[in-house]
C-alpha positions as a Markdown table, in Angstrom:
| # | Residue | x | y | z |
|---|---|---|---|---|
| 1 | Unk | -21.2 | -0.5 | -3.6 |
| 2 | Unk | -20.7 | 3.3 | -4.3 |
| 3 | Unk | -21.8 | 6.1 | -2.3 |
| 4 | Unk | -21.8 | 4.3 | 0.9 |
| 5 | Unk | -20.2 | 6.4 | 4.5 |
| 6 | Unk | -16.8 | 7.1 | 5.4 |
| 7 | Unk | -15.4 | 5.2 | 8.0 |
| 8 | Unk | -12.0 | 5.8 | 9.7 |
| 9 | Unk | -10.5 | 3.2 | 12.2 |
| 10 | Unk | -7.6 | 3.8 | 14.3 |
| 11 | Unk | -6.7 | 0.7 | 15.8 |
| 12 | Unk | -5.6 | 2.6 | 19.1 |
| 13 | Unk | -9.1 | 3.7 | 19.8 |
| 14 | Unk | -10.5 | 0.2 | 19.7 |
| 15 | Unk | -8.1 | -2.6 | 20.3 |
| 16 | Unk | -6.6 | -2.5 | 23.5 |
| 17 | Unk | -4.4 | -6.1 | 24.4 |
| 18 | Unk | -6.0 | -9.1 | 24.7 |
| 19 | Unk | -8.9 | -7.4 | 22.3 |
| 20 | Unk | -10.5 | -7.8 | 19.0 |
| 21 | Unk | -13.1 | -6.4 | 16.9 |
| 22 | Unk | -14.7 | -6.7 | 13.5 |
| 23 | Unk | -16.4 | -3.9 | 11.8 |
| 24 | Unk | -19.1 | -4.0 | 9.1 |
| 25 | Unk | -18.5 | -1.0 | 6.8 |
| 26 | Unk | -21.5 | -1.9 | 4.3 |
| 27 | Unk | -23.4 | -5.1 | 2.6 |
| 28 | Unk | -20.0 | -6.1 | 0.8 |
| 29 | Unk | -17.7 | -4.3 | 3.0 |
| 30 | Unk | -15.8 | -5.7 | 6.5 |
| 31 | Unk | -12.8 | -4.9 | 8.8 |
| 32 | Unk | -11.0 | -6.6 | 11.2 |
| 33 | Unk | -8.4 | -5.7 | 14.0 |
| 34 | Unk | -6.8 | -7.4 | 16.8 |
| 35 | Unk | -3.1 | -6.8 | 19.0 |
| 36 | Unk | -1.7 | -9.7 | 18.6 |
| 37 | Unk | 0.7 | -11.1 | 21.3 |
| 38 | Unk | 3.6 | -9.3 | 20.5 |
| 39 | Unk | 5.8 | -7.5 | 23.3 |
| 40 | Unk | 7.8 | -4.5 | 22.9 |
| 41 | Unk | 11.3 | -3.9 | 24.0 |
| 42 | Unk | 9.9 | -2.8 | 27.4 |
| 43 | Unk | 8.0 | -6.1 | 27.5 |
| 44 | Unk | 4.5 | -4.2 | 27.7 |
| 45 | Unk | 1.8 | -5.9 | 25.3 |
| 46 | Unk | 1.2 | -3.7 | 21.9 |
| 47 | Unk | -2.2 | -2.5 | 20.9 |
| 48 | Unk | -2.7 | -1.9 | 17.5 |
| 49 | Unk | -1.3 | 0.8 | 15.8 |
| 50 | Unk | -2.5 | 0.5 | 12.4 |
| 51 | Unk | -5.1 | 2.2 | 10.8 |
| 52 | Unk | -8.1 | 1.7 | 7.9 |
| 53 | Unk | -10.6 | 3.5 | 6.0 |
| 54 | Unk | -13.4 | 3.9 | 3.4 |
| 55 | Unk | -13.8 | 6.5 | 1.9 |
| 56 | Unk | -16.5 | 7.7 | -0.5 |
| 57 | Unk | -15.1 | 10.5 | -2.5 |
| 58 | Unk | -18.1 | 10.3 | -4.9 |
| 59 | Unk | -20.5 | 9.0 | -6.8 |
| 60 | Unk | -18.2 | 6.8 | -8.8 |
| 61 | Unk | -14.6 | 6.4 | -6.8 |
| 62 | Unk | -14.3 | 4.5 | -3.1 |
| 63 | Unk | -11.1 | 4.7 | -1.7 |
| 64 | Unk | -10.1 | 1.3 | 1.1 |
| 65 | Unk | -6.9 | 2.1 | 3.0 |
| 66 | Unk | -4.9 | 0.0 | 5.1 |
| 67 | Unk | -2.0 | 1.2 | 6.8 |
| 68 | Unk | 0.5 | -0.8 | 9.6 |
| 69 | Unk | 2.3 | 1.8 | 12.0 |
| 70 | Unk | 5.6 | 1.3 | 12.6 |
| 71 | Unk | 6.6 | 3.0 | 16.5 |
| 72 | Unk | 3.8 | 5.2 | 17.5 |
| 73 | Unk | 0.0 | 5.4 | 15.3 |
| 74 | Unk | 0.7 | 9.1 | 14.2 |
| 75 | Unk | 2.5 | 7.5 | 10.6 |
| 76 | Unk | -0.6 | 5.1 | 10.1 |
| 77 | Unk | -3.5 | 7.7 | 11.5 |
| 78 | Unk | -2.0 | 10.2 | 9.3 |
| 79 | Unk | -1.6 | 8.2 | 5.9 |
| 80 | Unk | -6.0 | 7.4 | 6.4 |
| 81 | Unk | -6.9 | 10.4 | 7.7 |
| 82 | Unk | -5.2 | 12.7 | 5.2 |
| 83 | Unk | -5.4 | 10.3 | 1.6 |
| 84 | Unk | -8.6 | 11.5 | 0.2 |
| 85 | Unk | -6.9 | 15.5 | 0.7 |
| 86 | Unk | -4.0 | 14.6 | -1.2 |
| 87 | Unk | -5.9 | 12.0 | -3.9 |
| 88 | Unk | -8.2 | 15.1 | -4.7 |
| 89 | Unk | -6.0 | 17.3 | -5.5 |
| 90 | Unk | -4.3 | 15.0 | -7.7 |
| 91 | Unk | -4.7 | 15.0 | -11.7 |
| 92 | Unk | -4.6 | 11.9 | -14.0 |
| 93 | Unk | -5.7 | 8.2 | -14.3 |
| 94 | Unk | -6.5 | 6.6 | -10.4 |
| 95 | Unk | -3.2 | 4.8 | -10.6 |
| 96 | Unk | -1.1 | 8.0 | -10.9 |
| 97 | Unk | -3.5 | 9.6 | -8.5 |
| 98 | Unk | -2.8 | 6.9 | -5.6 |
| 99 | Unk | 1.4 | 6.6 | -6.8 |
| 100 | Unk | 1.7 | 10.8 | -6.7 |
| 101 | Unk | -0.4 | 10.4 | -2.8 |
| 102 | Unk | 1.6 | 8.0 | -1.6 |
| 103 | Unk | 4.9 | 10.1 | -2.4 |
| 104 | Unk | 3.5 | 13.4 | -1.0 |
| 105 | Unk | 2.2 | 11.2 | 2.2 |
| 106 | Unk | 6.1 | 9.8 | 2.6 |
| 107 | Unk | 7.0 | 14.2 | 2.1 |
| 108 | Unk | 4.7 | 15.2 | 4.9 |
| 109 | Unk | 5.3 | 12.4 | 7.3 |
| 110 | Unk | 8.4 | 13.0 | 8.1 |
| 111 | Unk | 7.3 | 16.8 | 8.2 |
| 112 | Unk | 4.7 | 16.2 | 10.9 |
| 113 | Unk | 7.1 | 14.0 | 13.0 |
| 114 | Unk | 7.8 | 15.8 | 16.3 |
| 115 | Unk | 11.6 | 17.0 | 16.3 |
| 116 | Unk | 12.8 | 15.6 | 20.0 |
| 117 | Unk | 12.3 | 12.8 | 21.1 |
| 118 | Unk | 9.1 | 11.9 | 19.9 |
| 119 | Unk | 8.5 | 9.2 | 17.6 |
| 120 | Unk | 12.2 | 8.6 | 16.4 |
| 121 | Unk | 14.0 | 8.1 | 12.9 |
| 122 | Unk | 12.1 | 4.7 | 12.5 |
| 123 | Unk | 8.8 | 6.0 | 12.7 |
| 124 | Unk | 7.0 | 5.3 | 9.6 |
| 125 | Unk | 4.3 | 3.3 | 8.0 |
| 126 | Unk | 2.8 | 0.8 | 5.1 |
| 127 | Unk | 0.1 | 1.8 | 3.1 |
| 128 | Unk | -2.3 | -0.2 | 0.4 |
| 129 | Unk | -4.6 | 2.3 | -1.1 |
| 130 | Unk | -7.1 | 1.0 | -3.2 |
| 131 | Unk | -9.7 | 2.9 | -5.5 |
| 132 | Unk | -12.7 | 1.4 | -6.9 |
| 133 | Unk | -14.5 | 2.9 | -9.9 |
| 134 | Unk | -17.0 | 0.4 | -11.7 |
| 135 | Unk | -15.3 | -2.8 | -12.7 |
| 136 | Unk | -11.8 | -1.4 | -12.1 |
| 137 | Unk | -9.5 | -1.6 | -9.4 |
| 138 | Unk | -6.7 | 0.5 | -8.9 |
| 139 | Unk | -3.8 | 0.1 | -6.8 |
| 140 | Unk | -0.5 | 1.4 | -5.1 |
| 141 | Unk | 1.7 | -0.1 | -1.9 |
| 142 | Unk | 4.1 | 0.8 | -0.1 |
| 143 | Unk | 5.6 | -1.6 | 2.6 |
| 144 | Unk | 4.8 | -5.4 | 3.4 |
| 145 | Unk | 0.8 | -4.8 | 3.6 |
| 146 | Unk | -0.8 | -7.8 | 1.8 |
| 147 | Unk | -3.5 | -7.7 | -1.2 |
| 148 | Unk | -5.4 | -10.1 | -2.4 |
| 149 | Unk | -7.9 | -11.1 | -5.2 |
| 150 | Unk | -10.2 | -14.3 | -4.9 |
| 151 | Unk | -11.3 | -15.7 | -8.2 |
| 152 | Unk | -12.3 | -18.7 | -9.2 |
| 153 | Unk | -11.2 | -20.7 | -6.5 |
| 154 | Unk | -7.7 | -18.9 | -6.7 |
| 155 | Unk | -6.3 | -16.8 | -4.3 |
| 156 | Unk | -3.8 | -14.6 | -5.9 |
| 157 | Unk | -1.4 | -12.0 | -4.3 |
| 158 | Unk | -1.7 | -8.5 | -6.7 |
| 159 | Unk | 1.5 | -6.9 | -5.4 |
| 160 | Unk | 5.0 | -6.8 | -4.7 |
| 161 | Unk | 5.9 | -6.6 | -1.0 |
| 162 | Unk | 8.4 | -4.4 | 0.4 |
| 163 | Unk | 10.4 | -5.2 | 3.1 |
| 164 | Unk | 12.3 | -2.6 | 3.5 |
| 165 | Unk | 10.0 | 0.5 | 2.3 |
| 166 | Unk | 7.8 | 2.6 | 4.3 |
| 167 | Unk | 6.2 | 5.6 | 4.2 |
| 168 | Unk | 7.9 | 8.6 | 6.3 |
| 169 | Unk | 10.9 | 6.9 | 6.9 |
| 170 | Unk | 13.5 | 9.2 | 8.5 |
| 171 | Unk | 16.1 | 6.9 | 6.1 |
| 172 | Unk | 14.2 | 8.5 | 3.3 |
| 173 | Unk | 14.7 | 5.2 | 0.7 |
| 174 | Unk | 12.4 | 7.3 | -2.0 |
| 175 | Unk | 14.5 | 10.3 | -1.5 |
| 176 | Unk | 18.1 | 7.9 | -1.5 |
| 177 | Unk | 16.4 | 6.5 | -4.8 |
| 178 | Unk | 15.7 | 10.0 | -6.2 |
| 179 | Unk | 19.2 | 11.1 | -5.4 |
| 180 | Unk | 20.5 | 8.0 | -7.5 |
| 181 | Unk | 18.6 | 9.5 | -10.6 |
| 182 | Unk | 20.9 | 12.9 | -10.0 |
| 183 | Unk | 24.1 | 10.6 | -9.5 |
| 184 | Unk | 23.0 | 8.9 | -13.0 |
| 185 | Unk | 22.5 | 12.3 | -14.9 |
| 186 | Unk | 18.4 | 11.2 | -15.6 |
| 187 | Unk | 18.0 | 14.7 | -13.7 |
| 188 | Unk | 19.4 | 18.3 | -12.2 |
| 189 | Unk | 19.5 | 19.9 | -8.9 |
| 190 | Unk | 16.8 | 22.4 | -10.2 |
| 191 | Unk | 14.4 | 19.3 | -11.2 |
| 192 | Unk | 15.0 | 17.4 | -8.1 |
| 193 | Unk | 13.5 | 20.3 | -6.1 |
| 194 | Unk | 10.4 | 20.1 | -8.0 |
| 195 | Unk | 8.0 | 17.7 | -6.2 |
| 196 | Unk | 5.9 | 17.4 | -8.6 |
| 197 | Unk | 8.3 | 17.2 | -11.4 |
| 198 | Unk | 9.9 | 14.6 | -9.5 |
| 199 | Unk | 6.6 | 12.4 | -9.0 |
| 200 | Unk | 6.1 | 12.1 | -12.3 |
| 201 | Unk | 9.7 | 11.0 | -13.5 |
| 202 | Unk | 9.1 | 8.0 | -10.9 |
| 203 | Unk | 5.8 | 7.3 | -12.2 |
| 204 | Unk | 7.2 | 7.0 | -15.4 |
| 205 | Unk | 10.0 | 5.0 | -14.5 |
| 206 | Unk | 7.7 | 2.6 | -12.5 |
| 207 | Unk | 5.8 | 2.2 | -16.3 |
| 208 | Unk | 9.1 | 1.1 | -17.7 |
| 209 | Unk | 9.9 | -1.3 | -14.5 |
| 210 | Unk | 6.3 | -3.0 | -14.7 |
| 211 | Unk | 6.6 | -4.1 | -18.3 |
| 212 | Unk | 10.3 | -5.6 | -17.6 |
| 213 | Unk | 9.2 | -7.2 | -14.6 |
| 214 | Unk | 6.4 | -8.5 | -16.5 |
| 215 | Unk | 8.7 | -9.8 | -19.3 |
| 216 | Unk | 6.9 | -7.7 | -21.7 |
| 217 | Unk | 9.4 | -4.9 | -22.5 |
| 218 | Unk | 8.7 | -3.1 | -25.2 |
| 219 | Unk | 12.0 | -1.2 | -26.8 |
| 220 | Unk | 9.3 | 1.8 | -28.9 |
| 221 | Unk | 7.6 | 2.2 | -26.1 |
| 222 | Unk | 10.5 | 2.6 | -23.3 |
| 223 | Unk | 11.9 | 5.1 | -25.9 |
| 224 | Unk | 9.2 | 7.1 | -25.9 |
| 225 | Unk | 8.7 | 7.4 | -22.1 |
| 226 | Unk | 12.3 | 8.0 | -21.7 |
| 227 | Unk | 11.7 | 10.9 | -24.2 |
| 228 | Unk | 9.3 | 12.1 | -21.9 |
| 229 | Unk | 11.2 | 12.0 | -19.4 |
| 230 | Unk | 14.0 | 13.9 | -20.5 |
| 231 | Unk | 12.0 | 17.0 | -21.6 |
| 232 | Unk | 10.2 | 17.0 | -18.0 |
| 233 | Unk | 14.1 | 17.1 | -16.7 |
| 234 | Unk | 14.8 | 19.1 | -19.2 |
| 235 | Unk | 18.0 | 17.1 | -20.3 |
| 236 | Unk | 18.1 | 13.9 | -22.4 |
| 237 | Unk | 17.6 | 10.6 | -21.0 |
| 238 | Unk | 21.2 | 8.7 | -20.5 |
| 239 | Unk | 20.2 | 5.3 | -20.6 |
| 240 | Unk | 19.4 | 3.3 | -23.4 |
| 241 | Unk | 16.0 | 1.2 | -24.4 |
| 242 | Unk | 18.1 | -1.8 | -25.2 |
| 243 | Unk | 19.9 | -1.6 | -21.4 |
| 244 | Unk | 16.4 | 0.0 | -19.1 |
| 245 | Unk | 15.0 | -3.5 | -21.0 |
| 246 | Unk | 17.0 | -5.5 | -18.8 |
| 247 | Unk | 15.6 | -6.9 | -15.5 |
| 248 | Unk | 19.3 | -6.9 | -13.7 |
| 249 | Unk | 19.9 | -3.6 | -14.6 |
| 250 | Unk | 20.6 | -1.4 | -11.6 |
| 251 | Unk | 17.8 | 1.3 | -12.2 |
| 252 | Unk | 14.9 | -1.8 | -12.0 |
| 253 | Unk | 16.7 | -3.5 | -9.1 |
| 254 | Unk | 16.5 | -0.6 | -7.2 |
| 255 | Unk | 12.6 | 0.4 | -8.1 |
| 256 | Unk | 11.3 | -2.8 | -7.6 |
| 257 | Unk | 12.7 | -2.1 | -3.8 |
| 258 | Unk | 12.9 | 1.3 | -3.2 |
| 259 | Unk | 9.4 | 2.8 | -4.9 |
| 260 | Unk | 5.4 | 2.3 | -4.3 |
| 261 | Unk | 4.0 | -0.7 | -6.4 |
| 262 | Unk | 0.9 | 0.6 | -8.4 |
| 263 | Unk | -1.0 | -1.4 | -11.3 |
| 264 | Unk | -5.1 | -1.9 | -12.1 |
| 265 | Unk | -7.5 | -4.7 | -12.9 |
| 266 | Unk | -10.9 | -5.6 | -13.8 |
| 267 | Unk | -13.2 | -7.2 | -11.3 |
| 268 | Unk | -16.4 | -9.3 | -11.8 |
| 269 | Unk | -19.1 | -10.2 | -9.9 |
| 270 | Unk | -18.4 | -13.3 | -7.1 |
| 271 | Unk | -14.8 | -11.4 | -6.8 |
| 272 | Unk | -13.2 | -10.9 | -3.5 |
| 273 | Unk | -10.8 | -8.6 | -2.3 |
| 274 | Unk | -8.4 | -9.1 | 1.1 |
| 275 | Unk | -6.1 | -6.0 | 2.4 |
| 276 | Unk | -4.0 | -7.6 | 5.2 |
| 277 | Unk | -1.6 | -6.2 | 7.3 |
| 278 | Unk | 1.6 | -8.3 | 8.2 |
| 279 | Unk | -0.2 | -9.8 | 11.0 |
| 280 | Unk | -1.6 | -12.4 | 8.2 |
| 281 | Unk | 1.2 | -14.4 | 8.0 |
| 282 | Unk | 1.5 | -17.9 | 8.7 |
| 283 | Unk | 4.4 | -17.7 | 10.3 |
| 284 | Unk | 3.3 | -15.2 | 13.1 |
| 285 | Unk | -0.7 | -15.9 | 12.9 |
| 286 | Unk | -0.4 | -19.7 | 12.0 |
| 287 | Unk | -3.2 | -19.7 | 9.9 |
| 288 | Unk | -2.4 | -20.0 | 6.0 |
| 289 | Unk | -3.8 | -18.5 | 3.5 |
| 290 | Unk | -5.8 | -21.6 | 2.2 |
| 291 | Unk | -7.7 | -21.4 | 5.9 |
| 292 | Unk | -8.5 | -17.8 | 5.0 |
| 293 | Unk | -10.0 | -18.7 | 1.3 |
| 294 | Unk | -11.6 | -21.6 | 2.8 |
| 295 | Unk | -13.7 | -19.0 | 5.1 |
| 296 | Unk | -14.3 | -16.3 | 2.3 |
| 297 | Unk | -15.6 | -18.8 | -0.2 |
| 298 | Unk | -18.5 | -19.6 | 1.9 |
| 299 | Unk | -20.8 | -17.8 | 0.6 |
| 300 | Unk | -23.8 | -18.7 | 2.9 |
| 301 | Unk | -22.1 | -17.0 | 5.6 |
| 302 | Unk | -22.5 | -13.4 | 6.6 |
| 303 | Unk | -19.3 | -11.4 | 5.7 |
| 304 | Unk | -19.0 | -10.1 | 9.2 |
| 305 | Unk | -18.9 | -13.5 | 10.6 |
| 306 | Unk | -16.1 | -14.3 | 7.8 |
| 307 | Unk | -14.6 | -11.5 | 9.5 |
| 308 | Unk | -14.8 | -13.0 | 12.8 |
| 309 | Unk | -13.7 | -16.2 | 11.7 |
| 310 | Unk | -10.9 | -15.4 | 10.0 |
| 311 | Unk | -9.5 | -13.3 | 13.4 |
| 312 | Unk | -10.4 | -16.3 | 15.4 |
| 313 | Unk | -8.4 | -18.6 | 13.2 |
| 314 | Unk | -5.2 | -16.3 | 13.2 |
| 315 | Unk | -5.3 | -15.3 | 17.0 |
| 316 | Unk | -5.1 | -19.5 | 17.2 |
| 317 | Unk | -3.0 | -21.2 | 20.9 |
| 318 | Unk | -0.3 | -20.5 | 18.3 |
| 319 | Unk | -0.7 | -17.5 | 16.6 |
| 320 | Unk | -1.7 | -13.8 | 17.0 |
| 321 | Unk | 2.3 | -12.7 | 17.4 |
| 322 | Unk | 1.6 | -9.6 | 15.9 |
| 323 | Unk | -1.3 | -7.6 | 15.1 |
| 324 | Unk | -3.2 | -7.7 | 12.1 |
| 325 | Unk | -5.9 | -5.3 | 10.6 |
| 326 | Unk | -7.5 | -6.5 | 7.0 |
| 327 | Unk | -10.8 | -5.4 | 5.2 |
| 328 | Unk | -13.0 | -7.7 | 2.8 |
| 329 | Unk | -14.2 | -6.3 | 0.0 |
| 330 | Unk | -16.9 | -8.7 | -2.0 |
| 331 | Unk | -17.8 | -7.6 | -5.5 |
């Protein structure tokens, strides 16, 4: 599975309307792209703006990226194209690694978007970045991307989808939520500057959020990150244990919308993992997700055709509204 080439598809440079393709990126690896059916407000049939890639940054860590463009490719071609950069310069476990990318990705989005004109304030972009090392699987999303693990017979969704969160947004909802941590005296002007500062708070936060959200809260242990956090902002954390323990609370409402979803897991052999763009909904590709697992537990069939299956199944008389791009990944 490791060491295998880089591949970067932009679905602009394939998939034209009324097109689709599959790609085969290695023995356990596929992709898939189509347009979909979906019009524009100027009633011209999309392409496909999103974007994909494999990357193998070395001997021991794959990167798979899926990203789903929202008006123009740049967001989307950007977020694959410039990932593995960022990720290397990066310090820490593979989960920070992907959380602290995806923040600087959302920073230099908006600082490549043309100023006039151009793409306008909407412009923007999902991303699922996944890095495999071994028997672990690390993750981090941003956006309504899908990502799945089939196990067993069981097909089980690994994250927490955001409907309103993209990458680059001119609305800025990581920056709004960032802001809200000044308003709530968890840090200063001088720390909010500090990028890198900054990333780290959040991905501490997220660590207190994923235990709450997993009903698991742990009062010690949210102490002690919230320790940490106050001497990174260089001022003492304002919030208790008792109320951060506390799924209502304002501060976990707001990260369970407005920041990246990140997390791990082991895999074993027979595993298989689906990135989906939006595109794989029933609702707009009428074809459910118990067709798809019906395809990918076949095992006497060539991933590619899987591949091809599955497109022909969602681009159905009834489906194929909007486009979808997904890779398999079979352990």
């Amino acid at each position: 599975m490791k060491g295998q080439k880089t591949f970067t598809i932009h679905g602009t440079d394939y998939v034209k309307p009324n097109q689709a393709e599959v790609f085969e990126f290695g023995p356990k690896r596929v992709g898939g792209i189509t347009p979909g059916r979906k019009s524009c407000i100027k009633k011209k049939v999309d392409g496909n703006e999103d974007a994909m890639a494999v990357i193998n940054v070395n001997q021991q860590v794959d990167l798979l990226l899926l990203a789903d463009s929202h008006y123009g490719a740049m967001p989307a071609n950007y977020a694959v194209d410039h990932f593995a950069r960022i990720f290397g310069e990066m310090q820490g476990s593979n989960p920070r690694r992907l959380f602290f990318s995806h923040l600087t990705l959302d920073r230099e989005i908006r600082e490549k978007r043309e100023p006039r004109g151009g793409l306008g304030e909407g412009a923007s972009t999902t991303l699922i970045s996944v890095a495999l090392k071994g028997d672990t699987v690390a993750y981090c999303s941003t956006g309504d991307s899908r990502f799945y693990r089939l196990r067993d017979g069981h097909m089980q969704e690994m994250i927490e989808i955001h409907d309103g969160l993209f990458l680059g947004d001119n609305y800025k909802p990581i920056r709004r939520f960032m802001r809200g941590l000044m308003k709530e005296g968890i840090v200063d002007e001088i720390t909010y500057d500090d990028n890198d500062k900054m990333s780290d708070i959040l991905f501490q936060l997220t660590k207190i959020h994923k235990q709450v959200k997993a009903g698991r809260a742990d009062l010690p242990s949210i102490e002690e990150i919230t320790d940490g956090i106050g001497r990174t902002a260089g001022i003492p954390f304002p919030i208790s244990a008792e109320e951060l323990a506390k799924e209502w609370h304002p501060l976990n409402l707001e990260m369970g919308r407005l920041l990246p979803t990140w997390g791990s897991f082991t895999v074993k052999p027979g595993d298989i993992l689906l990135m989906a763009t939006d595109g794989i909904e029933p609702e707009v590709s009428n074809c459910s997700p118990e067709e798809i697992q019906d395809v990918l537990e076949d095992a006497s069939v060539p991933l590619i055709e899987q591949a091809a299956a599955i497109l022909e199944k969602c681009l159905g008389k009834k489906g194929g509204n909007d486009n979808l791009t997904f890779m398999i990944q079979r352990i």
